[in-house]
C-alpha positions as CSV (number, residue, x, y, z in Angstrom):
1,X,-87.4,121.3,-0.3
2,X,-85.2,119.0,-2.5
3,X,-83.1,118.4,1.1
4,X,-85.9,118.1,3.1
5,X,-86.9,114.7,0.7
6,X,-83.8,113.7,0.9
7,X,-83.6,113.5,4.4
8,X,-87.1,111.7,4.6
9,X,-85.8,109.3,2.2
10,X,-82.9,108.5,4.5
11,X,-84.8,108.1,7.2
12,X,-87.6,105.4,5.8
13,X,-84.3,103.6,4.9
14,X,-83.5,103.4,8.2
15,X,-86.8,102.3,9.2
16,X,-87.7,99.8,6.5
17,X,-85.5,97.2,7.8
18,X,-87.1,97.5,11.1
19,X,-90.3,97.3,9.9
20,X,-89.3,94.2,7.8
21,X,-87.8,92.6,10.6
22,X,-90.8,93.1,13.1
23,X,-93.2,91.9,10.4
24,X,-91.0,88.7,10.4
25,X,-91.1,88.4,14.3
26,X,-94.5,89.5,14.1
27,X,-95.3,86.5,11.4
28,X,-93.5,83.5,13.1
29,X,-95.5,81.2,14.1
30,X,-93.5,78.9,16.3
31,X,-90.4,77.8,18.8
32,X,-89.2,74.5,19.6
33,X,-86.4,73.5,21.8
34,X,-84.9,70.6,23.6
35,X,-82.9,70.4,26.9
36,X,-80.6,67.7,25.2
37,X,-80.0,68.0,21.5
38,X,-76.3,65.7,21.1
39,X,-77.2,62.1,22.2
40,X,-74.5,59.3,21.7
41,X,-76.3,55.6,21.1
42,X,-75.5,52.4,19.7
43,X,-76.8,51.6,16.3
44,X,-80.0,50.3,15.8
45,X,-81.4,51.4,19.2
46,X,-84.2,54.3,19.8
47,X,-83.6,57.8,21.4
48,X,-86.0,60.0,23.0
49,X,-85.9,63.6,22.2
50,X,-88.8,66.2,24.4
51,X,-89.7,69.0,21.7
52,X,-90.8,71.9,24.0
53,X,-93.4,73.9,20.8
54,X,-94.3,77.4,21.8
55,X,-96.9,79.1,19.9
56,X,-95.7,82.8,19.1
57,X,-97.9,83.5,16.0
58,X,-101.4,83.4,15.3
59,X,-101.8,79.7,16.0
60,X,-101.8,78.5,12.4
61,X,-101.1,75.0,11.6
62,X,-98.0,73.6,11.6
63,X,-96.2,70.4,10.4
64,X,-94.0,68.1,11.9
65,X,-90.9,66.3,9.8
66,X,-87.3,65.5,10.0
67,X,-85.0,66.4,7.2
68,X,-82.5,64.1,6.5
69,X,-79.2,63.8,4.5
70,X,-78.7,61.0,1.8
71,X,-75.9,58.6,2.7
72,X,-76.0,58.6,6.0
73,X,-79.9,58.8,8.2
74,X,-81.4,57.6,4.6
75,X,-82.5,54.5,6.4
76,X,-83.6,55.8,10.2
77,X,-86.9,56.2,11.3
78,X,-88.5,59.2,12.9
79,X,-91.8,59.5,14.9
80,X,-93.4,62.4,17.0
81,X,-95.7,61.0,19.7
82,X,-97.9,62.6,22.0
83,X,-99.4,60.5,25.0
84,X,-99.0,57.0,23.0
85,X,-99.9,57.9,19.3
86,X,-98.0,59.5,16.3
87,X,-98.9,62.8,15.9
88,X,-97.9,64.7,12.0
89,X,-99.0,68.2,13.0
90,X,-99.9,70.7,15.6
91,X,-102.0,73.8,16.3
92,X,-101.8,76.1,19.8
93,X,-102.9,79.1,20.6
94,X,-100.8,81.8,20.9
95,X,-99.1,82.2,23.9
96,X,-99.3,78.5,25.0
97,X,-97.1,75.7,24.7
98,X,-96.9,72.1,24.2
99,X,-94.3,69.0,24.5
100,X,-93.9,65.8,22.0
101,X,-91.6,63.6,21.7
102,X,-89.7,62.8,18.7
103,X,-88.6,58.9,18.7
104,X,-85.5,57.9,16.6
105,X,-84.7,54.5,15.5
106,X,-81.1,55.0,14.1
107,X,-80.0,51.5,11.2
108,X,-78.0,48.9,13.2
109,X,-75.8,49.2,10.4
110,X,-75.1,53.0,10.5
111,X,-71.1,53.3,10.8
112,X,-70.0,54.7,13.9
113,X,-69.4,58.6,14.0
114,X,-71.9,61.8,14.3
115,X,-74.9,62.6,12.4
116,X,-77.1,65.2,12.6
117,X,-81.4,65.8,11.8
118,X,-82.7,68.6,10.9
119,X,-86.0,69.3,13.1
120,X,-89.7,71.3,11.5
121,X,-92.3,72.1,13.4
122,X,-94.2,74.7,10.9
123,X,-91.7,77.3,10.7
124,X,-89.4,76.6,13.6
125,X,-86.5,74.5,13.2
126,X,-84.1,72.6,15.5
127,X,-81.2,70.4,15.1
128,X,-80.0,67.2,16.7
129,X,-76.9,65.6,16.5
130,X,-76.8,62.0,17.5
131,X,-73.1,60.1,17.9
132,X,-73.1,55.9,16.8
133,X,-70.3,54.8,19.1
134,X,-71.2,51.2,18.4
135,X,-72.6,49.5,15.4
136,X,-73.7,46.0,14.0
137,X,-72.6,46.4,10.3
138,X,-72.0,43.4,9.2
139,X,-74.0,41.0,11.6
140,X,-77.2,38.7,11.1
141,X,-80.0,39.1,13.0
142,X,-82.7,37.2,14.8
143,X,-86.4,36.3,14.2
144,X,-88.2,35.1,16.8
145,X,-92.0,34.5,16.9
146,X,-94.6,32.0,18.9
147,X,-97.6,29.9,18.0
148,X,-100.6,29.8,19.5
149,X,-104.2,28.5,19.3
150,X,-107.3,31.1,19.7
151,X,-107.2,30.6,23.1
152,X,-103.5,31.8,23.6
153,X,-102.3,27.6,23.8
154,X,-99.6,27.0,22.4
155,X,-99.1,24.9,19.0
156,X,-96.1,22.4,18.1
157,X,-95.2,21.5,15.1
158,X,-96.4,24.6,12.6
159,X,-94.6,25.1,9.4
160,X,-93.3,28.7,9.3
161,X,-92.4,30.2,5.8
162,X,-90.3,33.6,6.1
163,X,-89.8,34.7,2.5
164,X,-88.2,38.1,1.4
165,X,-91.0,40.8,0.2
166,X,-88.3,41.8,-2.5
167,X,-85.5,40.2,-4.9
168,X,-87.5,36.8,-5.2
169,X,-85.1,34.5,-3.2
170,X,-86.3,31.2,-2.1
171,X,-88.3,31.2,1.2
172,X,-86.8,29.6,4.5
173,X,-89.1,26.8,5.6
174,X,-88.8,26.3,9.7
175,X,-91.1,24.6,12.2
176,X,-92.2,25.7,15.7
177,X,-91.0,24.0,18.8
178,X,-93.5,22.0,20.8
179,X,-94.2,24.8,22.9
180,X,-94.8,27.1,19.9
181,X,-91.3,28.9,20.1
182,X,-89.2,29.7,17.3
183,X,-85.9,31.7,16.8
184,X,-83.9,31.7,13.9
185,X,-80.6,33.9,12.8
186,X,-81.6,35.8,9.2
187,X,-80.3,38.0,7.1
188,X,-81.3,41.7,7.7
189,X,-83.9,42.8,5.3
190,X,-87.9,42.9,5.4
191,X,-89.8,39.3,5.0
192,X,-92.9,38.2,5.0
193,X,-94.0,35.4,7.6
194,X,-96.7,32.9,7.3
195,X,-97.4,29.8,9.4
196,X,-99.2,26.7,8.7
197,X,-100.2,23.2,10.4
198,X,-103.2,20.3,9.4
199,X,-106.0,21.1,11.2
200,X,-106.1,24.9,11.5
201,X,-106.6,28.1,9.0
202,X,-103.8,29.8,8.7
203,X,-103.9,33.7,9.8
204,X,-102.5,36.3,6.9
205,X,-98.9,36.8,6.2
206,X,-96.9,39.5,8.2
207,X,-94.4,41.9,7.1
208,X,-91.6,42.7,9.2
209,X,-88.1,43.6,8.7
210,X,-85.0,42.0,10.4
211,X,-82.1,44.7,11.2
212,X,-78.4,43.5,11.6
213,X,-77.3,42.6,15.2
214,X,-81.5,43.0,16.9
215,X,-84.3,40.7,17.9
216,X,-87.6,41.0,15.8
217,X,-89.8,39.6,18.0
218,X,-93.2,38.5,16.3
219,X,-94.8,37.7,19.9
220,X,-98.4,35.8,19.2
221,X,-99.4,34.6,15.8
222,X,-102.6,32.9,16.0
223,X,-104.1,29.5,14.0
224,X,-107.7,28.9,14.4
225,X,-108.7,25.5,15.1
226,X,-111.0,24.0,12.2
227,X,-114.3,22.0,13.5
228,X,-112.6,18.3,13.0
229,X,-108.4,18.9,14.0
230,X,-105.7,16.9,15.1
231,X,-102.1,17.4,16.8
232,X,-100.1,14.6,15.4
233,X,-96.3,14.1,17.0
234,X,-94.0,11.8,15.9
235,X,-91.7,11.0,18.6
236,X,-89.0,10.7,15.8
237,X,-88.5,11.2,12.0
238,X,-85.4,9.8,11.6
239,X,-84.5,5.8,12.8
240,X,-82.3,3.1,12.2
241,X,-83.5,-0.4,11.3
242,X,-81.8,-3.9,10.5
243,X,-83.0,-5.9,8.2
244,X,-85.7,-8.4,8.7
245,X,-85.7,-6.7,12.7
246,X,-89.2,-4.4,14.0
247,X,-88.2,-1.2,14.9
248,X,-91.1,1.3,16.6
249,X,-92.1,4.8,16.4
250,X,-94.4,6.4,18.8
251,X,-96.8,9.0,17.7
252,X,-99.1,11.0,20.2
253,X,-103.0,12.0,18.5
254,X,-105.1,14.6,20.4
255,X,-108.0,15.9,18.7
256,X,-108.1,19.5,19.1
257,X,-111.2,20.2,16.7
258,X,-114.5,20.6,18.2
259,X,-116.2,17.5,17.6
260,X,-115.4,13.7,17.6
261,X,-114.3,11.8,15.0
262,X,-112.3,8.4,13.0
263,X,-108.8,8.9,11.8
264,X,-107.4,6.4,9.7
265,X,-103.3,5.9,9.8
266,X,-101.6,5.0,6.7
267,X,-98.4,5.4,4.4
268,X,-97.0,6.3,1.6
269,X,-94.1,5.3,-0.4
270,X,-93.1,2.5,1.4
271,X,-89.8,0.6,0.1
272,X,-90.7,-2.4,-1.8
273,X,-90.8,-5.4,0.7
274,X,-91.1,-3.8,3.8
275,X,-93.9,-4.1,6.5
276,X,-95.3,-1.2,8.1
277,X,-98.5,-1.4,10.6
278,X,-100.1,0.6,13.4
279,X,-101.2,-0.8,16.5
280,X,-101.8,0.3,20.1
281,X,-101.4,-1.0,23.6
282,X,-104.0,-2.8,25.5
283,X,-104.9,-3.8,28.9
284,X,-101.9,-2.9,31.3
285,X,-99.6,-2.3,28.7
286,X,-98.3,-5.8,28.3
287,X,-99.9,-6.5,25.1
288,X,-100.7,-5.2,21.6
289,X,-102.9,-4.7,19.3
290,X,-102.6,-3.9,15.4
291,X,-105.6,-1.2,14.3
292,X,-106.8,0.3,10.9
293,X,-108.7,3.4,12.3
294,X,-109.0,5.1,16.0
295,X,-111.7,7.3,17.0
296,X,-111.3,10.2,19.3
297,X,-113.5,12.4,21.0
298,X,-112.9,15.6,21.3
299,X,-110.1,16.4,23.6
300,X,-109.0,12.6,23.8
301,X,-105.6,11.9,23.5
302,X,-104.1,8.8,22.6
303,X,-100.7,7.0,21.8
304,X,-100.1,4.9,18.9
305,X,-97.3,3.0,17.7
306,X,-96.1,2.9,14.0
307,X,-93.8,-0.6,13.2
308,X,-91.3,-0.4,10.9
309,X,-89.8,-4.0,9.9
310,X,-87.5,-4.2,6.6
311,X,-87.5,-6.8,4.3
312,X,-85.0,-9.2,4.7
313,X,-81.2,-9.0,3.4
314,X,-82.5,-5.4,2.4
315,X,-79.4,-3.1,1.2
316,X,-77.4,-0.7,3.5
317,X,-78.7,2.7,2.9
318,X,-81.3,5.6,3.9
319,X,-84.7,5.1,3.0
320,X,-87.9,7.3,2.8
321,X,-91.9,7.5,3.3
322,X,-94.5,9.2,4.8
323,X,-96.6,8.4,7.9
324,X,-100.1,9.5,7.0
325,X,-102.8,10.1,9.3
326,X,-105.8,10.9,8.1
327,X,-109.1,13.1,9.2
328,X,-112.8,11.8,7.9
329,X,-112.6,15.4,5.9
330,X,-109.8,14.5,3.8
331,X,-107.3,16.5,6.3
332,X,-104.0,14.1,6.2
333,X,-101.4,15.0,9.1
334,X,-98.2,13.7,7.6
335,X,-94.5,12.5,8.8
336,X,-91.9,12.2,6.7
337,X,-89.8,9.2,8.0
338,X,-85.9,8.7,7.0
339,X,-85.1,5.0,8.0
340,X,-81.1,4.2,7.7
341,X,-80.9,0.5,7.2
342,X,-77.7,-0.5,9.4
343,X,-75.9,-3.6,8.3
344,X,-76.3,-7.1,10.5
345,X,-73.6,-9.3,11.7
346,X,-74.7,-13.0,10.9
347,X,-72.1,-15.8,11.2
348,X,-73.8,-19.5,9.9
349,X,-72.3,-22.7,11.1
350,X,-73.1,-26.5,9.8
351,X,-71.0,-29.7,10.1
352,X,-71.4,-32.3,7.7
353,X,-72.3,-35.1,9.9
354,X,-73.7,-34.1,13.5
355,X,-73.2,-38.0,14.4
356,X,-69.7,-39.6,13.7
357,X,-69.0,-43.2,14.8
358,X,-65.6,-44.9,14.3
359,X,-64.1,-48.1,16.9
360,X,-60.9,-47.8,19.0
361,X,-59.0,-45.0,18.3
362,X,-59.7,-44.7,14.5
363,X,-59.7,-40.8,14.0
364,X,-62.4,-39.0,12.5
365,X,-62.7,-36.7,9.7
366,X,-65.2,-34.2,8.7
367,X,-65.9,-30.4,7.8
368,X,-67.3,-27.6,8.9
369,X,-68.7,-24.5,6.8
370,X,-68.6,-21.1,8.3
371,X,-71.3,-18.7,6.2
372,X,-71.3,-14.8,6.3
373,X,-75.5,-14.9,6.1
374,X,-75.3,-10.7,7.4
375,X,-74.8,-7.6,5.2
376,X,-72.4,-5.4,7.6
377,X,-69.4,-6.2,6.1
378,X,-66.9,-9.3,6.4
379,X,-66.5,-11.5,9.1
380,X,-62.7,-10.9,10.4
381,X,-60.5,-13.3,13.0
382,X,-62.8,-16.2,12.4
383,X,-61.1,-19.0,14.3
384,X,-62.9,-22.9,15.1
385,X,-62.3,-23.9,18.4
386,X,-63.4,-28.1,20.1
387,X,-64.1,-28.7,23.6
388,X,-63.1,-32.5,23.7
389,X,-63.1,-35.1,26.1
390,X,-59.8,-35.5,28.1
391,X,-57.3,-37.6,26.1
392,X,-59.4,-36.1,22.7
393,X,-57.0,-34.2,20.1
394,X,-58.4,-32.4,17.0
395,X,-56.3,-30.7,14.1
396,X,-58.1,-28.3,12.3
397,X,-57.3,-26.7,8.7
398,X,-56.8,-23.9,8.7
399,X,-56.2,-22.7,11.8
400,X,-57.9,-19.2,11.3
401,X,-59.4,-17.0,8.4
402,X,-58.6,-13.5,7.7
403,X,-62.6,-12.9,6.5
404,X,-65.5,-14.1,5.2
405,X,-67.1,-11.3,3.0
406,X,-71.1,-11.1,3.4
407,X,-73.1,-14.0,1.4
408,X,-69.5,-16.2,1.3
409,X,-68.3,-19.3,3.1
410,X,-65.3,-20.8,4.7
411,X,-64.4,-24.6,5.1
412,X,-62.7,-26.1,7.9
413,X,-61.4,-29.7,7.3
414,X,-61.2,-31.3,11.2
415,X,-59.5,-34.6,11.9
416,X,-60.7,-36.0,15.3
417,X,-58.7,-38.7,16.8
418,X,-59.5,-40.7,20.0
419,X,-57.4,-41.8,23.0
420,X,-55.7,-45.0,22.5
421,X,-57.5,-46.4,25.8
422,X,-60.9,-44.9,24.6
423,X,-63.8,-47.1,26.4
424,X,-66.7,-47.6,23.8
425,X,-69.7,-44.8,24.3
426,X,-71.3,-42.0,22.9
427,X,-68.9,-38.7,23.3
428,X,-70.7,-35.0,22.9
429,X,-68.6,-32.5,21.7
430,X,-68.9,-28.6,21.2
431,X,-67.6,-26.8,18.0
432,X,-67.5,-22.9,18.7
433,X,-66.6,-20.3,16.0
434,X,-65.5,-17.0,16.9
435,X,-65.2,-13.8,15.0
436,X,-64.7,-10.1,15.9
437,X,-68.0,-9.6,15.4
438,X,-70.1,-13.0,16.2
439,X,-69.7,-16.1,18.2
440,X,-72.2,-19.1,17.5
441,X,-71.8,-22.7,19.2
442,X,-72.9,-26.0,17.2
443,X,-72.6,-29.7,18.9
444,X,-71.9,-32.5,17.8
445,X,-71.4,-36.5,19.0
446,X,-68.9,-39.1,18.2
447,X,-69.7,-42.8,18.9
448,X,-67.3,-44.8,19.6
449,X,-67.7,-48.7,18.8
450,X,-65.8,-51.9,20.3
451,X,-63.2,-53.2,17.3
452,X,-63.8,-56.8,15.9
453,X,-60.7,-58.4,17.5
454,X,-62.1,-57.4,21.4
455,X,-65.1,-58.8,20.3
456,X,-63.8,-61.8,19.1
457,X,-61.5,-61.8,23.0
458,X,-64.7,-61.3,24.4
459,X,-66.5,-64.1,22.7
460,X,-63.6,-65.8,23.6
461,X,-63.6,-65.0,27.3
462,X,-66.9,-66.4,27.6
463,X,-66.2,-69.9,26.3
464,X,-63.1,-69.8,28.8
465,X,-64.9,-68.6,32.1
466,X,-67.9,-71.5,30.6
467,X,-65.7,-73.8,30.5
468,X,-64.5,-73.7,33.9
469,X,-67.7,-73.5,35.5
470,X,-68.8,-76.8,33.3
471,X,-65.2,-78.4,34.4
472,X,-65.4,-76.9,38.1
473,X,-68.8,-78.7,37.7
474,X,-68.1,-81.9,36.9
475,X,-65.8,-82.2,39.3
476,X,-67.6,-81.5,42.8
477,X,-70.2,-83.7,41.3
478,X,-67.7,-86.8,41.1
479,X,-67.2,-86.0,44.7
């Protein structure tokens, strides 16, 4: 008897294994597989795996996840999708099977060299090994974005702010292209990205995250156009004036709102001194007119010109304001306007007398002053030059001067002296200053007057050539 127990007992040892084991066949729930499960990709791209799941249980509810290792896919992303959409779990019935696919987006920073993923679907497991041959550790990467009206038109000019969600770092102000475009080389981390322009409302702030080495592309974000709107373009914020000189800026107004309306240009912080107006072109072009407020319908575009005209003798240097334009709502569309103030060249020339008179060949002497009246800098190589008569001579002292810094003066004594055989008359002469940097031209005339002793010869001459006649005279009327 005792044996006979025994022997049973050996035998349900032998058994209960079995039995364990085709409980746990019996209990599984399900199989996955893939035809391909090693993949070698650059870093920061997406691979496709097919998961072929086989229901071998009771069709139970099961799952979907990746298990991942710390240090290495901490910062990949995994998705199942089914015909378009994300799919976290599945149930089948037994016997059938189904496919999804399991996206991964590996880092663009992830070193190069193999990694592997654990796979779950319910019970089932799977794993994938994925090689980075390539990676972008290291690199920037690029934002790029467009903005556009409701309508899908684009919109110029719109202030983009892309700030980090996290760490509090200053936000990167950047503006759109005229045709909406923007693309910009960031840092890689997640940022938020808001737009703004006068004259729409500005859509909610977007979240998206810039990986080393890739394009985030932003595509579309839209501004809705308020009821009164305008699209202001300067053609330039940034010119360079001369003192006392009108310099022009053109700006382009549309009104893009949805009914008509007045807008009034203005400034702001203009330099002390200077002149800045508005004014548009009339007729055919030829002519202009100053204005204080333009009306626009909606739809109308029109061109305007700002005129920027320093004061005079203003300083070498940059100066700032803003261009204002604004909207009968209190909107103001706003230019800020950097004007470098370039220095003149001016070169003043006076003589002392512009009339000389003297009689034979007396010479003549008088001076000439040379001013700097311009703010570039000195007036180098200046040199006096005379166009005379023939048989004229001048000596002038000195010949030449080095420079003439800006606001000072040079004097240059001249001695004129006449031909011996000069003929009494009025002489016009030319006195022409050069410089490296100007040239002016100044005449002057020299009257030359008969001496006392010709006139007294003269005088004298008379009586003689009188005198014969009265004697020539007298004698054909004795005859």
């Amino acid at each position: 008897m005792i044996r006979r127990l025994i022997i049973i007992g050996l035998i349900f040892c032998i058994l209960i294994p079995g039995i364990a084991s085709a409980n746990t066949d019996t209990n599984k729930q399900y199989s996955i597989s893939t035809p391909f499960p090693g993949r070698v990709v650059e870093a920061g791209t997406v691979s496709s795996f097919p998961i072929t799941i086989e229901s071998v249980g009771m069709g139970e509810t099961g799952r979907l996840w990746v298990h991942t290792f710390s240090g290495t896919t901490a910062n990949w992303e995994f998705y199942f999708v089914k015909d378009g959409s994300e799919v976290t779990q599945v149930t089948l019935p037994a016997g059938t099977k189904e496919t999804v696919t399991l996206e991964v987006e590996t880092d663009s920073q992830t070193p190069i060299g193999e990694y592997r993923v654990k796979v779950y679907v319910g019970d089932a497991t799977l794993w994938l090994t994925i090689h980075i041959d390539s990676t972008h550790r290291g690199e920037d990467g690029y934002l790029t974005l467009r903005t556009v009206d409701e309508i899908g038109q684009p919109v110029g000019g719109v202030l983009v702010e892309v700030k980090p969600s996290t760490g509090g770092n200053d936000p990167i102000l950047l503006t759109s292209a005229n045709d909406g475009t923007l693309k910009t080389v960031i840092s890689p981390r997640e940022y938020l990205v808001s737009i703004e322009k006068e004259g729409y409302i500005p859509p909610p702030a977007v979240t998206t995250r810039v990986r080393a080495g890739m394009t985030e592309d932003l595509s579309d974000l839209y501004l809705q156009t308020r009821d009164t709107a305008l699209d202001a373009t300067w053609e330039t914020y940034a010119v360079a004036v001369t003192p006392g000189s009108s310099t022009t800026i053109d700006i382009s107004l549309e009104n893009i709102g949805r009914a008509g309306a007045t807008f009034v240009p203005g400034t702001e912080d203009v330099p002390e001194g200077w002149s800045v107006r508005y004014r548009i072109t009339t007729g055919t072009g030829t002519t202009t007119q100053d204005i204080s407020a333009l009306y626009l319908a909606p739809g109308d575009k029109r061109d305007i010109q700002m005129v920027v005209t320093p004061k005079y003798r203003e300083e070498i240097g940059s100066f700032t304001f803003r261009s204002v334009i604004t909207a009968p709502t209190g909107d103001r569309y706003t230019g800020e306007i950097e004007a470098s103030v370039r220095g003149s060249h001016g070169m003043e020339v006076s003589l002392d007398r512009y009339l000389l008179e003297t009689t034979g060949s007396n010479p003549l002497e008088f001076q000439v002053t040379v001013r700097n009246s311009g703010t570039a800098g000195d007036l180098t190589a200046v040199i006096p030059e005379i166009s005379a008569p023939t048989g004229w001579n001048a000596e002038i002292i000195p010949e030449t001067v080095a420079g003439i810094a800006p606001g000072e003066r040079a004097v240059f004594d001249i001695s004129l002296i006449p031909p011996s055989n000069v003929v009494a008359s009025e002489y016009k002469f030319t006195m022409k200053i050069g410089s490296d940097q100007a040239v002016v031209e100044d005449d002057f005339r020299v009257n030359v007057k008969e001496g006392s002793f010709a006139a007294i010869l003269g005088v004298l001459l008379l009586i003689l050539v009188a005198g014969g006649i009265y004697l020539g005279f007298r004698r054909h009327q004795r005859r």
